[in-house]
BAFI-3210 file (N, C-alpha, C; in Angstrom, 3 decimals, decimal comma, padded with zeros to 6 digits):
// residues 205
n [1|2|3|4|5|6|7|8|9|10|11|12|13|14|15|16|17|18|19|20|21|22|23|24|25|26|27|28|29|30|31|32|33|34|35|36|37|38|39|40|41|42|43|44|45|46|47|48|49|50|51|52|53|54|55|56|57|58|59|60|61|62|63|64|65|66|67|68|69|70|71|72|73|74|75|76|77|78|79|80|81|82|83|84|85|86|87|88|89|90|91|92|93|94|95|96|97|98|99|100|101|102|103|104|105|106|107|108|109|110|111|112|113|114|115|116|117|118|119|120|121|122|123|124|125|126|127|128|129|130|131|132|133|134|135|136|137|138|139|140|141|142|143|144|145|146|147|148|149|150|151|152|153|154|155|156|157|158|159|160|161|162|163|164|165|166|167|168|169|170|171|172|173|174|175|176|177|178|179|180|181|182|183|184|185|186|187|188|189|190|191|192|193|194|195|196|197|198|199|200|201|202|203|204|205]
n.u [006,324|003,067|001,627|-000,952|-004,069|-005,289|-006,751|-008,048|-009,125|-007,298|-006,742|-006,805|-008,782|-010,401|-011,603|-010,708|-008,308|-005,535|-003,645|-003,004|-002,044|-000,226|001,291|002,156|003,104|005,638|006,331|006,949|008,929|010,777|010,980|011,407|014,289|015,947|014,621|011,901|011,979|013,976|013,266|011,354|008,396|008,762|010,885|009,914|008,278|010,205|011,768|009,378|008,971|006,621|004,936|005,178|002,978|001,170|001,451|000,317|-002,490|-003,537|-002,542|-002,241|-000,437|003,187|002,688|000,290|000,536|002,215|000,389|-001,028|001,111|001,927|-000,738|-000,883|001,254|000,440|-001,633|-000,980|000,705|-001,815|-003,325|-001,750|-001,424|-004,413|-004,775|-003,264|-004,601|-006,994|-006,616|-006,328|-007,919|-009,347|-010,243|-007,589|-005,473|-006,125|-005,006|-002,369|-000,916|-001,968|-000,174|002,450|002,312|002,131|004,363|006,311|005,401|006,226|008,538|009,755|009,026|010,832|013,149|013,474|012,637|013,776|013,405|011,312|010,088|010,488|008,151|006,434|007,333|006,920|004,490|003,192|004,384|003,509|000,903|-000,994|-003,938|-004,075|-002,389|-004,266|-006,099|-005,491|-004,912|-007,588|-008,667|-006,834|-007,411|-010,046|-009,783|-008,886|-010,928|-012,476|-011,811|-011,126|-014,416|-015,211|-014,034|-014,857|-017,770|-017,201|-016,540|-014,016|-012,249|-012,612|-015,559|-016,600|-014,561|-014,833|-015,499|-014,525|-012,331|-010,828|-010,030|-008,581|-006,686|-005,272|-004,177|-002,673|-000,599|000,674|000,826|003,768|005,640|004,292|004,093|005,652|007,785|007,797|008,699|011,514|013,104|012,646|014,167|015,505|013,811|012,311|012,193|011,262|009,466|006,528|005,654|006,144|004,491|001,779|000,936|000,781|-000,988|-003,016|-003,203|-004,548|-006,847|-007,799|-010,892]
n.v [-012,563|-011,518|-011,154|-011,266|-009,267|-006,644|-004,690|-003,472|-001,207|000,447|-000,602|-002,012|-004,104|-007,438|-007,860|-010,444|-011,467|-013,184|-012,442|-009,821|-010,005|-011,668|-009,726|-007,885|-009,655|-010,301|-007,622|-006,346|-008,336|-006,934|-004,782|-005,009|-005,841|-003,843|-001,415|001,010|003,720|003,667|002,267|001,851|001,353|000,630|-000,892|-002,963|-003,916|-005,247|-007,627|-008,875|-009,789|-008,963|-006,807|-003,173|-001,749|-004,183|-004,556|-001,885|-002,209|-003,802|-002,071|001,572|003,040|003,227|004,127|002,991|000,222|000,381|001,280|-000,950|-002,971|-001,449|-001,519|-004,158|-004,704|-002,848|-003,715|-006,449|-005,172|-004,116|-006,544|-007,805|-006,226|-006,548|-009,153|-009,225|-007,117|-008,895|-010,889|-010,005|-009,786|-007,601|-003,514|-001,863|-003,373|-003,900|-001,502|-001,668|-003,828|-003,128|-000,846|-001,723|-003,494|-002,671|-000,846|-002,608|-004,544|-002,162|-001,976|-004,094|-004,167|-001,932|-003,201|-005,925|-005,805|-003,359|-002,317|-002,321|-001,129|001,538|002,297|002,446|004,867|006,819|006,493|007,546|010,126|011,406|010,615|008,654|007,361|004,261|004,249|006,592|005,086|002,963|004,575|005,363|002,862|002,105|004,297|003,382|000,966|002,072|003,977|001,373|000,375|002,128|002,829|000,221|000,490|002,203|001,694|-000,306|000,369|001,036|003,271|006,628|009,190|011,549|013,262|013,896|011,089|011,227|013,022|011,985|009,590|010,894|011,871|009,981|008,982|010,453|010,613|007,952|007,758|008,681|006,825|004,951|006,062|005,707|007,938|008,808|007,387|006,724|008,485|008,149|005,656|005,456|004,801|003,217|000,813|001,534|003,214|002,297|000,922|002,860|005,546|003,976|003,587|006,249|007,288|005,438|006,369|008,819|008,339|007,231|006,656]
n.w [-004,829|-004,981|-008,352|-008,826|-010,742|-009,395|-010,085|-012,629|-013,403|-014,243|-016,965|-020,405|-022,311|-022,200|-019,067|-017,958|-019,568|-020,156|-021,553|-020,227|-017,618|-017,819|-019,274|-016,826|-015,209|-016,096|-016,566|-013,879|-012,942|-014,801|-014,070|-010,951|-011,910|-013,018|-012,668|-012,950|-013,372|-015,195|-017,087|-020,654|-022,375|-024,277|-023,954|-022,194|-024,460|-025,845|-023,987|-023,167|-025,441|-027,163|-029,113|-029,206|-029,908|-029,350|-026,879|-025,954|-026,412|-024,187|-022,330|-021,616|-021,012|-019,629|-017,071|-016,562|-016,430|-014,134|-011,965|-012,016|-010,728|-008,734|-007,244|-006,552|-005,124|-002,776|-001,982|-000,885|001,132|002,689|002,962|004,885|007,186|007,983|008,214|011,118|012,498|012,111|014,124|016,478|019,779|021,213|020,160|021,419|021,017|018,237|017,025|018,337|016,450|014,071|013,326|013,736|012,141|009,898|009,318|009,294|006,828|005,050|005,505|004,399|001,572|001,086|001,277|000,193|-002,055|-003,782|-006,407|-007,337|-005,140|-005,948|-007,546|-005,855|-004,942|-007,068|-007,404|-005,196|-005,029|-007,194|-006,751|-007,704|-008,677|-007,360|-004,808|-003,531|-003,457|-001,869|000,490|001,403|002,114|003,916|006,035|006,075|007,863|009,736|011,115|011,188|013,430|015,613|015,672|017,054|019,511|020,267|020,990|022,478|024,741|025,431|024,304|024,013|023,245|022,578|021,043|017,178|015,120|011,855|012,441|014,626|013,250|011,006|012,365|013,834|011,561|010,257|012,208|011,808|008,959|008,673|008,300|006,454|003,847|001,217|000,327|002,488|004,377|004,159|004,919|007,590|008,200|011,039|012,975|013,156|014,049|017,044|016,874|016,366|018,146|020,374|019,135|019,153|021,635|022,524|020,974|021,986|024,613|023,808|023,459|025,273|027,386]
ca.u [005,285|001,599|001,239|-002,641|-004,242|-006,206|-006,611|-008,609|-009,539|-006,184|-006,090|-007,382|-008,997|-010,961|-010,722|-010,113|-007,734|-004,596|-002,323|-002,829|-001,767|001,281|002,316|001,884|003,835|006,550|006,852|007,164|010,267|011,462|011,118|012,275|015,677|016,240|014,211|010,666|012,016|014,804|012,035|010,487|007,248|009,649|012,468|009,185|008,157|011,591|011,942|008,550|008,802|005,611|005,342|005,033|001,500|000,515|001,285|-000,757|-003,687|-004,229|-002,271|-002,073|000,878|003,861|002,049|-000,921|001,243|003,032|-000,605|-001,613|002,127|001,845|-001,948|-000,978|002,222|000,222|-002,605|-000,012|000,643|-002,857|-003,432|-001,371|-002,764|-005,720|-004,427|-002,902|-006,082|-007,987|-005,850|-006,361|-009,553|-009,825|-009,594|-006,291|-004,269|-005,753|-004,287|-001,126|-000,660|-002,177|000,984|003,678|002,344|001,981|005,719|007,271|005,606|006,742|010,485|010,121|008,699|011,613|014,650|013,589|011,698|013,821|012,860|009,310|009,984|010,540|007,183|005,497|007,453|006,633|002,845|002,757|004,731|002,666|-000,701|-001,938|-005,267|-003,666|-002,210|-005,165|-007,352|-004,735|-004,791|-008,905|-008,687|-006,097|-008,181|-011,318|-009,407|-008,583|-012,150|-013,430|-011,264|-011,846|-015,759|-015,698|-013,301|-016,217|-018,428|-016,613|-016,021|-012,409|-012,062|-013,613|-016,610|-016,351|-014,141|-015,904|-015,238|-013,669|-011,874|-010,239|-009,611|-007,697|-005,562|-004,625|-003,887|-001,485|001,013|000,872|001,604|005,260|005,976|003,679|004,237|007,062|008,786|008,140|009,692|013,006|013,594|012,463|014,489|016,222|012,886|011,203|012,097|010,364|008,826|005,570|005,109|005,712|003,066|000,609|001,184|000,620|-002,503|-004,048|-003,050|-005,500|-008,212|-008,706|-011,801]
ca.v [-011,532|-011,965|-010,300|-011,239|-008,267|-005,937|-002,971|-003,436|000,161|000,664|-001,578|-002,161|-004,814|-008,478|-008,255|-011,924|-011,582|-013,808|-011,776|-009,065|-010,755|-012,423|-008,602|-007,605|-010,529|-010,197|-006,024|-006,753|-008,958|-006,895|-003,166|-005,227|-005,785|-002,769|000,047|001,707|004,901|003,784|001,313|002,145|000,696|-000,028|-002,343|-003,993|-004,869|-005,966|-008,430|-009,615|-010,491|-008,718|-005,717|-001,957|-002,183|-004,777|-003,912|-000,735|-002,795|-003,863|-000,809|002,780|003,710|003,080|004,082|001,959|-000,686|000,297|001,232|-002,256|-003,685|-000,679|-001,806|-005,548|-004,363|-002,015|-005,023|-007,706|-004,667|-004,202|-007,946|-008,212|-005,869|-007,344|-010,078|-008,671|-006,984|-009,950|-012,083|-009,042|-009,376|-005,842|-002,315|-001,210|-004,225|-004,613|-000,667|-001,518|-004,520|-001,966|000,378|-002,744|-004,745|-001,911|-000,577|-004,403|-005,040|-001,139|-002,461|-005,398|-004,182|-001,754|-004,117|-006,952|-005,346|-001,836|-001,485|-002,057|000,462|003,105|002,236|003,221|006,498|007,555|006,591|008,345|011,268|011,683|010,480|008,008|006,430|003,117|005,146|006,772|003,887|002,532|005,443|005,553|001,830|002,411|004,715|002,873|000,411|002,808|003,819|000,957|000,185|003,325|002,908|-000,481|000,849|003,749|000,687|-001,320|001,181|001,480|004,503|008,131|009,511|012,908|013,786|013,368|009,882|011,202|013,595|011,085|008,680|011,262|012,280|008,993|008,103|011,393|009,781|006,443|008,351|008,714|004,951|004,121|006,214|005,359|009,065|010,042|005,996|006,435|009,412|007,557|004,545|005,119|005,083|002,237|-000,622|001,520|004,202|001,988|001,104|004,184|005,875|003,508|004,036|007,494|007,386|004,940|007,320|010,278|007,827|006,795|007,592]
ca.w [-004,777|-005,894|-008,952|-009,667|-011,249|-008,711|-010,487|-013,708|-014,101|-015,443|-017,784|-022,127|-023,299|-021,232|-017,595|-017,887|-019,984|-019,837|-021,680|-019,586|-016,817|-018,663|-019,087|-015,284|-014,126|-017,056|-016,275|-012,388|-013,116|-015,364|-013,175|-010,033|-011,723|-013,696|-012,512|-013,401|-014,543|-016,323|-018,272|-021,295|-022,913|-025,671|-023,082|-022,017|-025,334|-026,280|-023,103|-022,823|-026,548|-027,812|-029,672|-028,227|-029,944|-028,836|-024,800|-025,930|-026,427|-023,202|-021,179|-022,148|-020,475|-018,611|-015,661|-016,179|-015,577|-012,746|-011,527|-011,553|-009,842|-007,390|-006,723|-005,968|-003,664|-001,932|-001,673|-000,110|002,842|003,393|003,088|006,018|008,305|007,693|009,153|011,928|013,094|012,796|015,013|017,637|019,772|021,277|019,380|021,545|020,788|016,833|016,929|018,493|015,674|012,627|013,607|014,047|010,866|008,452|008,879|008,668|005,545|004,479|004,805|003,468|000,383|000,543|001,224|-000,392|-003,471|-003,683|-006,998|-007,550|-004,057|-006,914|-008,581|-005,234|-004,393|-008,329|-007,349|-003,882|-005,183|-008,344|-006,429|-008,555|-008,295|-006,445|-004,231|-003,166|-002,987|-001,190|001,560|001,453|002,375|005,398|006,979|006,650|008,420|011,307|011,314|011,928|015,419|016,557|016,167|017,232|020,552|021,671|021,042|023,948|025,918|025,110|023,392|024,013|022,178|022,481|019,546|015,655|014,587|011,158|013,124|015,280|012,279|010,196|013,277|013,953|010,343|010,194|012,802|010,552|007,471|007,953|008,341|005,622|002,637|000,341|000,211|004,177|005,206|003,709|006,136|009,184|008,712|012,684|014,529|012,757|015,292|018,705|016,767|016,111|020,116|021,373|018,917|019,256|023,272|022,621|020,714|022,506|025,435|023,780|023,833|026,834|027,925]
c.u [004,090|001,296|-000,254|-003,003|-005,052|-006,707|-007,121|-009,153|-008,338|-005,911|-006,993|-008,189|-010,309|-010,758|-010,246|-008,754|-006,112|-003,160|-001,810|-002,257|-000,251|002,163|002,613|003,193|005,353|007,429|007,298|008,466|011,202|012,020|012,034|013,644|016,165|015,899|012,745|010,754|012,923|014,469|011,447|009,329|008,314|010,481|011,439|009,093|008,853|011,820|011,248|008,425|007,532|005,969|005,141|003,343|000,888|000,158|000,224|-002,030|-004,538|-003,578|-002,038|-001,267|001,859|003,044|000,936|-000,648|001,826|001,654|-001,100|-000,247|002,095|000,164|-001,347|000,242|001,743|-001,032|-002,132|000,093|-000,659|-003,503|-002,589|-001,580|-003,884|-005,916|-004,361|-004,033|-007,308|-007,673|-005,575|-007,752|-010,279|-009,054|-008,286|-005,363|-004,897|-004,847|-002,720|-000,596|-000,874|-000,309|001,926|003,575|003,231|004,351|006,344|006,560|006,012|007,821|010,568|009,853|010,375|013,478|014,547|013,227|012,055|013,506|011,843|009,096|009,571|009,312|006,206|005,681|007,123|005,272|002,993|003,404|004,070|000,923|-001,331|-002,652|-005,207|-003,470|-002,887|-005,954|-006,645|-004,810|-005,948|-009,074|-007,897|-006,818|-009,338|-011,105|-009,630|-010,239|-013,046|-013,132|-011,376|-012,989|-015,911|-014,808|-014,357|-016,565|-018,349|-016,187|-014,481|-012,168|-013,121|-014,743|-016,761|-015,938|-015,086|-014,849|-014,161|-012,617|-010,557|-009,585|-008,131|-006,369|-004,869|-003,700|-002,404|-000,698|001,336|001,716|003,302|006,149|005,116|003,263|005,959|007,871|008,983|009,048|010,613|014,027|013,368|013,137|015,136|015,076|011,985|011,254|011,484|009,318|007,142|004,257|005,185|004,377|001,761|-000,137|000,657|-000,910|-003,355|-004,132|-004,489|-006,947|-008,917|-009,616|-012,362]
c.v [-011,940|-011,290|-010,194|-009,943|-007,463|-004,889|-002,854|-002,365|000,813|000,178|-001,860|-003,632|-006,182|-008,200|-009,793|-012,386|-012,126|-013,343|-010,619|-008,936|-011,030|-010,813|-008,070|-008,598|-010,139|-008,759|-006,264|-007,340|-008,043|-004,728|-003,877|-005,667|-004,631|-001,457|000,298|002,863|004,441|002,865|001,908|001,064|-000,383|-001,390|-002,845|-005,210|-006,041|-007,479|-009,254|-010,883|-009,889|-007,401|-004,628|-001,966|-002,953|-004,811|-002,938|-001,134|-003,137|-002,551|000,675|003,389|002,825|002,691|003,115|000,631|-000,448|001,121|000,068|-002,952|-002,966|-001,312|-003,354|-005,080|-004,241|-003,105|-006,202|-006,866|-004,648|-005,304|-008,331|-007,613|-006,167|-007,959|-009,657|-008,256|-007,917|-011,105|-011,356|-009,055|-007,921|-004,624|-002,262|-002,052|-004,502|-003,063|-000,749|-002,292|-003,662|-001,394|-000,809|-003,722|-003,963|-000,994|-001,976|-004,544|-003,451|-001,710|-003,340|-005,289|-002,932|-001,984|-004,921|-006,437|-003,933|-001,729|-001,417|-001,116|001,631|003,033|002,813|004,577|006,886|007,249|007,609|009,713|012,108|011,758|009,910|007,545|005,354|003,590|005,772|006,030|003,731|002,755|005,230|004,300|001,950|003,491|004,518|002,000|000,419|002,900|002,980|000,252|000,938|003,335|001,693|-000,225|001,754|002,530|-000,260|-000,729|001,496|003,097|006,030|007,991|010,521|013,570|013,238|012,312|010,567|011,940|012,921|009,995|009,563|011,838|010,889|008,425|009,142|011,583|008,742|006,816|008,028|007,685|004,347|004,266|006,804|006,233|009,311|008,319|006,393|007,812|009,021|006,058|004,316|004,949|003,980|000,994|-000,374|002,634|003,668|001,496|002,215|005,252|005,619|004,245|005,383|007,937|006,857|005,585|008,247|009,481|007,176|007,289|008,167]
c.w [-005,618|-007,016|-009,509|-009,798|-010,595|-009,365|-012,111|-014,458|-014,536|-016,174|-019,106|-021,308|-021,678|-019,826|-017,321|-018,847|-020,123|-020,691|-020,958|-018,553|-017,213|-018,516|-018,002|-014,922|-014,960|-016,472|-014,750|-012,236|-013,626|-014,611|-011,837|-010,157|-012,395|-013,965|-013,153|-013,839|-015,584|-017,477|-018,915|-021,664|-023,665|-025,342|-022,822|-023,122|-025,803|-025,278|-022,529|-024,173|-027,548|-028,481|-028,563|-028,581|-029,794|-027,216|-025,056|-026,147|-025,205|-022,204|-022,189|-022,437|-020,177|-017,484|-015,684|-016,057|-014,616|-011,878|-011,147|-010,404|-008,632|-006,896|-005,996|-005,232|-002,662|-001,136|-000,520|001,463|003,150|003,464|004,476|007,278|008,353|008,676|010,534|012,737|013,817|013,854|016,476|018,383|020,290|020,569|020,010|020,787|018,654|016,457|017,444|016,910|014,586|012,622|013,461|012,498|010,062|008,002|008,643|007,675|004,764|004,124|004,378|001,885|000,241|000,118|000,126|-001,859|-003,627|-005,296|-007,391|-005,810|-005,123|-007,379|-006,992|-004,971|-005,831|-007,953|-006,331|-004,059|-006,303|-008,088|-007,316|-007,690|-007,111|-005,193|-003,089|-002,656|-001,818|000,777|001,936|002,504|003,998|006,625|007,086|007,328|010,107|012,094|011,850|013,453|015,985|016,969|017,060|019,326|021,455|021,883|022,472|024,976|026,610|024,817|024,201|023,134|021,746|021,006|018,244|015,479|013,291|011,457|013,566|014,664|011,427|011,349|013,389|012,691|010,058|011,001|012,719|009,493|007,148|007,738|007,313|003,834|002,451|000,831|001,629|004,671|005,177|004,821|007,202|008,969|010,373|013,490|014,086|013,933|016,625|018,198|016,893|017,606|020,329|020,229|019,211|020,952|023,558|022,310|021,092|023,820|025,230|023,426|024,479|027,024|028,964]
res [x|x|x|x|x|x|x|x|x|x|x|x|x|x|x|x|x|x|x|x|x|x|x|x|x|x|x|x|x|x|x|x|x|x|x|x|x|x|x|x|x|x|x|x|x|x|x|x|x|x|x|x|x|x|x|x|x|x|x|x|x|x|x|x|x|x|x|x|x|x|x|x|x|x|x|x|x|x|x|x|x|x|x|x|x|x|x|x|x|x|x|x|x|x|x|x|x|x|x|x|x|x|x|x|x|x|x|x|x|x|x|x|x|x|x|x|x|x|x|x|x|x|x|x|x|x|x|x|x|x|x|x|x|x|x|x|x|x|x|x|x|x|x|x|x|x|x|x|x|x|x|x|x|x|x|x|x|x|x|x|x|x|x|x|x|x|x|x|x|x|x|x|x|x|x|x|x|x|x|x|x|x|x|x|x|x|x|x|x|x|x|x|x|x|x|x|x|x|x|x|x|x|x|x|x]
***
């Protein structure tokens, strides 16, 4: 996993800072074998080797570390729709791929990585900042295949653009945040075709 540091507005001291970093990658190891709640500041300190005041120098919290590891998780999935998209040349098909990426890197972050999993359902259930961005980012995503779909004469026009963005994004949702996945694990392998199928259905034009 990439842990480079995305997320600098949670964080003390240099943004260049190479201890800061050192603690990011250190905490990440040390939540993905032993948990994010059941971690204190204190078991960091202890295991990274530094003090508790000295972590508090560059982070505040707990959470403002598992703000920055949840930011670069949540970075790697939308790093791969990204992809995905761009390797699509018309809106329907970069919307079928959006819907098919974004749940395969969901489970993979929560098979392979179940417990830095816990560090996103404590963001997405708490609503941190990352979180948010996170979401803001996913539907400017949507946004812009939808516009670029009227554009080509794919898509409708009719409905309001943000309209049409936040509908679409709220039959994504449950495949793409932490707490609503873990209840849809039976529908993840056709659920992501037949949605897409569906929504690209209500925009025909």
């Amino acid at each position: 996993m990439n842990n480079t540091n995305t997320s600098p507005t949670a964080a003390r001291g240099p943004a260049d800072h190479e201890v800061r970093d050192q603690i990011v990658v250190a905490a990440t190891e040390h939540f993905s074998r032993y948990g994010y709640e059941k971690t204190t500041v204190s078991d960091l300190a202890k295991a990274i080797g530094f003090s508790k005041a000295y972590i508090y120098k560059f982070f505040e919290s707990k959470q403002a570390i598992g703000e920055m590891i949840c930011a670069n998780c949540l970075r790697e999935i939308e790093n791969d729709v990204r992809a995905a998209i761009e390797a699509a040349e018309r809106p329907p098909e970069q919307l079928r791929r959006m819907f098919k990426t974004i749940v395969e890197a969901s489970l993979r972050l929560f098979f392979q990585e179940r417990k830095l999993y816990e560090i996103a359902a404590s963001a997405a259930g708490e609503r941190w900042q990352a979180t948010l961005a996170y979401e803001q980012r996913i539907q400017g995503l949507l946004q812009d295949i939808v516009q670029q779909g009227r554009l080509s004469g794919d898509f409708e026009r009719k409905t309001p653009l943000d309209e049409t963005t936040r509908a679409i994004y709220l039959v994504m949702r449950p495949y793409l945040h932490p707490l609503l996945l873990q209840y849809n694990f039976e529908n993840t392998e056709q659920a992501p075709a037949q949605l897409a199928s569906l929504v690209l259905r209500s925009l025909s034009p």
